[in-house]
VEXTORDO-675221 format. One record per residue (C-alpha): residue in three letters; x, y, z. Coordinates in steps of 0.5 Angstrom, whole numbers, plus 500, padded with zeros to 3 digits. Example, Ala and Ser with C-alpha at 12.3 -4.5 7.8 and 13.67 -1.06 7.14 Angstrom:
! residues 2
{rec ala,{525,491,516}}
{rec ser,{527,498,514}}
***
This chain:
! residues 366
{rec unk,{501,484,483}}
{rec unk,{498,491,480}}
{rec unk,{500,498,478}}
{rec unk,{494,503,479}}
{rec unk,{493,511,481}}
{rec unk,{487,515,484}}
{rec unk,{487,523,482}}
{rec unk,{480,528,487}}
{rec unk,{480,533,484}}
{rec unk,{474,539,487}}
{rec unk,{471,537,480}}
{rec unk,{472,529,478}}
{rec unk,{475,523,480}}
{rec unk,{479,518,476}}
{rec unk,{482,511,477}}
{rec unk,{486,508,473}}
{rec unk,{489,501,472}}
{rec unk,{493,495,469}}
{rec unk,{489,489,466}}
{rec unk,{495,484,468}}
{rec unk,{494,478,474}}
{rec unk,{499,473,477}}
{rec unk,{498,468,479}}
{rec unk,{501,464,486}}
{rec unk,{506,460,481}}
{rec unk,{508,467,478}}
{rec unk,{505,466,471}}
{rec unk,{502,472,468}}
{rec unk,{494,473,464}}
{rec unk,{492,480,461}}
{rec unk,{485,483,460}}
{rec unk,{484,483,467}}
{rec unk,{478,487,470}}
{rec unk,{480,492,476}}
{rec unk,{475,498,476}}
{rec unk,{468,498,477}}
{rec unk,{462,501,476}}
{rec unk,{458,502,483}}
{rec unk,{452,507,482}}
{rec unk,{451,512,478}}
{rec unk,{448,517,483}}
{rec unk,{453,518,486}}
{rec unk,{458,517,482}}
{rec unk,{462,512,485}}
{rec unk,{465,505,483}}
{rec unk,{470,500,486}}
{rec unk,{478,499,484}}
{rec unk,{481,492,486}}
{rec unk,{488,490,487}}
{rec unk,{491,484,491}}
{rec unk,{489,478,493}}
{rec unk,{483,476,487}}
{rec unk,{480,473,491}}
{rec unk,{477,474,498}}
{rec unk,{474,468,502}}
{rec unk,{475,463,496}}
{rec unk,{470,468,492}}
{rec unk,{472,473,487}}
{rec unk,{472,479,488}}
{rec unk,{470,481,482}}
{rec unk,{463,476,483}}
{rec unk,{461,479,490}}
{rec unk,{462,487,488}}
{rec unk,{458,485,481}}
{rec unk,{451,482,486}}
{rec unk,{453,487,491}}
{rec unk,{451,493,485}}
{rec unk,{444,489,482}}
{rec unk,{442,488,488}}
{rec unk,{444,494,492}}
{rec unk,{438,499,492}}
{rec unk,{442,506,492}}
{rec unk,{437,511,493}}
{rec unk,{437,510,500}}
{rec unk,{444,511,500}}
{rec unk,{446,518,502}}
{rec unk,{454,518,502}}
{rec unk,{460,514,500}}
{rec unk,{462,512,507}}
{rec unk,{455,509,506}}
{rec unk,{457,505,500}}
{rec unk,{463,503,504}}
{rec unk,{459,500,510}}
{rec unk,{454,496,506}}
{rec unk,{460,493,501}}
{rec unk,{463,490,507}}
{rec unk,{456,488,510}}
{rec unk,{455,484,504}}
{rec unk,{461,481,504}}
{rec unk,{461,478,511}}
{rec unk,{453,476,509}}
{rec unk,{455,472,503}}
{rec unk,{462,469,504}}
{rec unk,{464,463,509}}
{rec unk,{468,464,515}}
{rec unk,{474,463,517}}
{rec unk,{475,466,523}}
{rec unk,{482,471,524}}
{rec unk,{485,464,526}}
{rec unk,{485,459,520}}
{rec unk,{487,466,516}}
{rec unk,{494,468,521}}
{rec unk,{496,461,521}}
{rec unk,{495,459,513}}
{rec unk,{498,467,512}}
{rec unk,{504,463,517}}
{rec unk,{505,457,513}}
{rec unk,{507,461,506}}
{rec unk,{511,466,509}}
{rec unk,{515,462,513}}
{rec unk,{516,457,507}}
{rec unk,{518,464,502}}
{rec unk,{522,466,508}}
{rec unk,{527,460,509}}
{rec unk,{527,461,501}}
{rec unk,{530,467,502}}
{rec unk,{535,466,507}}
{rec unk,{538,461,504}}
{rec unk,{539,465,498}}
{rec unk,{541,472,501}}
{rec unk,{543,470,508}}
{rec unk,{538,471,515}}
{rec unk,{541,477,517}}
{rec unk,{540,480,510}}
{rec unk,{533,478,510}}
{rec unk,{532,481,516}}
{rec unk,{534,488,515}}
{rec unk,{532,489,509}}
{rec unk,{525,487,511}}
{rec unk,{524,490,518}}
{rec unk,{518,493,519}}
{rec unk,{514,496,524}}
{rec unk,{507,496,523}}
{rec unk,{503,491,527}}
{rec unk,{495,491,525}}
{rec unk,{491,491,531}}
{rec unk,{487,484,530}}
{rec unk,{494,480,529}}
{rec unk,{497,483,535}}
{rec unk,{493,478,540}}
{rec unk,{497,472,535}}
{rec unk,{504,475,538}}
{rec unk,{504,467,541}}
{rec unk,{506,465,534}}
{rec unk,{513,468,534}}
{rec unk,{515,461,537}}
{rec unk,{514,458,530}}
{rec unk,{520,463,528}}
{rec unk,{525,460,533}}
{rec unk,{527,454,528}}
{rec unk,{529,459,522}}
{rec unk,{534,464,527}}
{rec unk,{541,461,527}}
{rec unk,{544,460,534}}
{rec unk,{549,465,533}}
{rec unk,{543,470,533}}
{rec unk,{539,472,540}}
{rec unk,{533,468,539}}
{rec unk,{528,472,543}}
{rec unk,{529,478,541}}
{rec unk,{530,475,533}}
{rec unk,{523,472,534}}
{rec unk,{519,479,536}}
{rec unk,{522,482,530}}
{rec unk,{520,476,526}}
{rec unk,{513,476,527}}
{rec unk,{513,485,527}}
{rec unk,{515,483,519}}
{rec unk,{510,477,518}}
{rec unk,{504,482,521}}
{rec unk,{506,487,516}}
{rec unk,{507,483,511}}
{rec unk,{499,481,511}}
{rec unk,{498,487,508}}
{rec unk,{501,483,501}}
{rec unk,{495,476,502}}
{rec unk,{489,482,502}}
{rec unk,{484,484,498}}
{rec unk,{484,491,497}}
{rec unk,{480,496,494}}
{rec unk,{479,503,493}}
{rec unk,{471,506,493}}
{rec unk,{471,513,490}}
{rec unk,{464,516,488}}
{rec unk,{461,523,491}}
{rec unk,{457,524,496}}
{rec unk,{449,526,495}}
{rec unk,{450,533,498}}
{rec unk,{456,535,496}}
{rec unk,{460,537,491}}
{rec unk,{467,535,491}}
{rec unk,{469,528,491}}
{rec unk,{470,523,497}}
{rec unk,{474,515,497}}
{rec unk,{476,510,501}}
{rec unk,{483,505,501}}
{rec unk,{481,498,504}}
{rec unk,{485,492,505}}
{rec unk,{480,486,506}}
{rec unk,{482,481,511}}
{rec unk,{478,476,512}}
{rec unk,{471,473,514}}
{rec unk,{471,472,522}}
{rec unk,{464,469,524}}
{rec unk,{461,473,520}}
{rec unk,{466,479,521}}
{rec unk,{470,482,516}}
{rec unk,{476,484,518}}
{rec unk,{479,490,515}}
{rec unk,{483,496,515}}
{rec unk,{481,503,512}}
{rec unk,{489,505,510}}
{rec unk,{487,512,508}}
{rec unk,{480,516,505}}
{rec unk,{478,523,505}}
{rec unk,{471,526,505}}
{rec unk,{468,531,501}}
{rec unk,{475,532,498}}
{rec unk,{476,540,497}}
{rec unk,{484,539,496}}
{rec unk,{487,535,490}}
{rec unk,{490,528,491}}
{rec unk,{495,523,488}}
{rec unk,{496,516,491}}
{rec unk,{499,510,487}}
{rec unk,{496,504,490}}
{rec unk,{500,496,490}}
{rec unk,{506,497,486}}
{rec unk,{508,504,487}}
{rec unk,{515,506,487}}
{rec unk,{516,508,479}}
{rec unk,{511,512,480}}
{rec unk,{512,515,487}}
{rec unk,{520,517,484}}
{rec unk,{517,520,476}}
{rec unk,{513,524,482}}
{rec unk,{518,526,488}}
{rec unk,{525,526,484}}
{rec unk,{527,521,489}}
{rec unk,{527,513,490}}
{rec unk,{526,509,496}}
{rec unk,{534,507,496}}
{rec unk,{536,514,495}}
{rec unk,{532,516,502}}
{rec unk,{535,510,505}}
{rec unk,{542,510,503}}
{rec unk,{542,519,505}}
{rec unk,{539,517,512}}
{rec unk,{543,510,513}}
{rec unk,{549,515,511}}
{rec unk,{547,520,518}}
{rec unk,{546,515,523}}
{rec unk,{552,511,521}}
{rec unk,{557,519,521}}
{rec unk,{553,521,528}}
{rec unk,{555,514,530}}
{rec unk,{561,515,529}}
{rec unk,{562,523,532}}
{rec unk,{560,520,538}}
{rec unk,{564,513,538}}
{rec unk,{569,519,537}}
{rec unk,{568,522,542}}
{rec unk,{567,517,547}}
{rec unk,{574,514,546}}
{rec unk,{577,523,547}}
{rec unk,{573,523,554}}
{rec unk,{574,517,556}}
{rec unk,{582,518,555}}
{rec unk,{583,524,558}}
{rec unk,{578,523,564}}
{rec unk,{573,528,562}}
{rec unk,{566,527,565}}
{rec unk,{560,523,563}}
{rec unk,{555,528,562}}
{rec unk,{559,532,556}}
{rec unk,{558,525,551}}
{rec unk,{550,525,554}}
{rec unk,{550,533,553}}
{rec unk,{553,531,545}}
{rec unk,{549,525,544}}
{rec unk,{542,528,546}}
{rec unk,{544,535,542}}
{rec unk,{546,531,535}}
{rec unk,{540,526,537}}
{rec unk,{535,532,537}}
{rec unk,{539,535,530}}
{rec unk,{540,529,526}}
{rec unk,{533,527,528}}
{rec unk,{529,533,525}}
{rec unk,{533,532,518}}
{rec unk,{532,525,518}}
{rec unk,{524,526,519}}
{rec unk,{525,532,514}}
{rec unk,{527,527,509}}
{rec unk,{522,521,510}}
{rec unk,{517,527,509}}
{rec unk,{520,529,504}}
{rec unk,{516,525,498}}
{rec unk,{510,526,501}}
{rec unk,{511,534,501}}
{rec unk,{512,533,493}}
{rec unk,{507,529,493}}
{rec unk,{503,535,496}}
{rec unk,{506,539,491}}
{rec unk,{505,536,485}}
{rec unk,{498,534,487}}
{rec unk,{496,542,489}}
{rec unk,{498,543,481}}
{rec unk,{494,539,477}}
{rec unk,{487,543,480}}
{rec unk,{485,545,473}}
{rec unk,{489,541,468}}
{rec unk,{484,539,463}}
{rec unk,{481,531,463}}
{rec unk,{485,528,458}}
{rec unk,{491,531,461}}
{rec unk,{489,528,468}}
{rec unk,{488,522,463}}
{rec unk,{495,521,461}}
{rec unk,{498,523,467}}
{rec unk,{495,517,471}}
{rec unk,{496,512,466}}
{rec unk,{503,515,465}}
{rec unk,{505,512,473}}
{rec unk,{502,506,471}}
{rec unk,{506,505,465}}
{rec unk,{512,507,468}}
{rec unk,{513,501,473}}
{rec unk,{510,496,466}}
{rec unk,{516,499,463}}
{rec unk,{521,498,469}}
{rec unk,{519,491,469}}
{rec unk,{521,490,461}}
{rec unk,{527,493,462}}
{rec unk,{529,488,468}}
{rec unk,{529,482,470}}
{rec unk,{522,482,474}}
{rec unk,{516,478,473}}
{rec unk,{512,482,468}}
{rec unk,{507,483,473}}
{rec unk,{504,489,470}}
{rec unk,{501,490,463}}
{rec unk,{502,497,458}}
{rec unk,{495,495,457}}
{rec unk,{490,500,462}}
{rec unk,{483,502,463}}
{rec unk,{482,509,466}}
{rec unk,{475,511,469}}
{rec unk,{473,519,470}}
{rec unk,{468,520,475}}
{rec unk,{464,527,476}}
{rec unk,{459,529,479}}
{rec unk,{456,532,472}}
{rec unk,{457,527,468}}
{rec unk,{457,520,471}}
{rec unk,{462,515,468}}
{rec unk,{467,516,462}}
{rec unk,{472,510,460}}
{rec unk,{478,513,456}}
{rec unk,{482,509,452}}
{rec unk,{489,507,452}}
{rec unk,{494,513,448}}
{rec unk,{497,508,444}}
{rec unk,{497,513,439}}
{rec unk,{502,518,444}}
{rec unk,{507,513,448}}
***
């Protein structure tokens, strides 16, 4: 895994990321390249985390022949660079098609999910990892739900247990692919533009992928943290993931028990139905409101801080951005996880004016 933050301002772009790899069997190589240098017309560079490698090719390879061989004058725009980079993918990659991909992601999910349910018990597992996202091209896949019925114990509703199995594996995906982020400035415009993508896999000569998020001529700042994030999104928002999920667990289970309450009154006193239907539609519709102001809440932050930044000078930027990579490698020494995440970093500042500066590591102020 990998920390790494992107800051847009009207007037700069700046990547930043740790230099650490882990590996499938959990060891951990430092001095790793994540940011590249893309074209200098436009500014543009390419920053990758995920799998290292796509297709069994590295990554790092294609994006390096990609640059040499990619003539930029006749390219205008960032979205241009983005379209071109999967082109070349596609054409220098072998196939596997969508299906060799689901079934070998299928195999290692299903054997590190039976691992964790024999450590933490199956509906544990299950709850804390529902989702509910489903990418496109997997949904035509729904048939491999069946695999999950020898894992769900028979006290379990098998068919209902199998559908919420695979909305999880098709989430999780996202966790085998090769992501980037492009960032650069379009020929004829002054402010700057990125893509963030998950790269799938090469079906007959198809890429699939997904773009997650990307802007365009981006007049307004933005802040995202990309691959390991939650450090971060908390030293920004002032609030972690347990905390919004604990408060809005807490109200769901006080609505709940409002209206089991008030259920057990109607019903021994002979009320009407259409009272709990009228209380359970009012505490729905103001409970739900709060509920959904609540998950906003760190994107509202987020916006906030962002909005702020605007005319920080670029060293400072420098040292923010760094800042969210290093807070998550320094959780990491404090607890028992993998150090997947190195204090080393690299950051790189795009501009319209002045192209590409590296800047170094602050080791002199942390």
């Amino acid at each position: 895994m990998t920390s790494q933050a992107m800051i847009l301002t009207k007037r700069l772009g700046i990547l930043a990321t740790d230099r650490q790899q882990t590996m499938a069997d959990g060891k951990t190589y430092g001095g790793i390249e994540k940011i590249f240098e893309i074209s200098q017309m436009h500014s543009s560079a390419i920053m990758i985390n995920g799998n290292a490698d796509f297709e069994n090719v590295p990554i790092e390879t294609l994006i390096r022949e990609f640059r040499f061989k990619t003539d930029f004058t006749q390219i205008k725009t960032i979205e241009e660079i983005k379209t071109k980079f999967i082109n070349y993918v596609s054409e220098n990659t072998d196939s596997t098609t969508t299906d060799e991909f689901v079934e070998k992601s299928l195999k290692t999910f299903k054997q590190e999910l039976i691992f964790d349910i024999s450590e933490n018990g199956f509906e544990n597992v299950v709850n804390e990892r529902q989702k509910r996202k489903i990418f496109p091209f997997v949904k035509k896949y729904s048939n491999y739900s069946d695999e999950f019925k020898d894992i769900i114990p028979d006290n379990f509703d098998k068919k209902s247990y199998t559908k919420l199995l695979w909305q999880i594996f098709s989430f999780e995906l996202q966790y085998g692919a090769t992501g980037i982020v492009i960032a650069g400035f379009n020929l004829e415009s002054h402010y700057p533009s990125f893509f963030e993508i998950d790269l799938y896999c090469n079906d007959n000569g198809k890429i699939m992928f997904e773009v997650v998020d990307s802007a365009i001529d981006s007049k307004e700042p933005i802040i995202k943290v990309f691959a390991i994030n939650e450090e971060a999104y908390a030293f920004i928002t002032g609030v972690n993931d347990e905390f919004i999920e604990f408060i809005v667990k807490y109200i769901s289970k006080a609505n709940n028990s409002i209206l089991e309450d008030l259920k057990f009154f109607i019903e021994a006193n002979n009320f009407e139905n259409g009272i709990y239907e009228f209380m359970k539609n009012e505490i729905d519709n103001e409970y739900g409101e709060i509920n959904h102001d609540i998950m906003n809440f760190r994107f509202n932050a987020l916006d906030y801080t962002a909005n702020s930044i605007e005319n920080l000078p670029n060293w400072l930027l420098s040292i923010f951005a760094e800042l969210l990579i290093r807070l998550t490698a320094v959780k990491q020494k404090t607890s028992s996880e993998i150090e997947s995440v190195s204090i080393e970093s690299d950051i790189l500042i795009i501009s319209k004016t002045d192209f590409f500066k590296w800047v170094k590591n602050y080791e002199e102020i942390f």
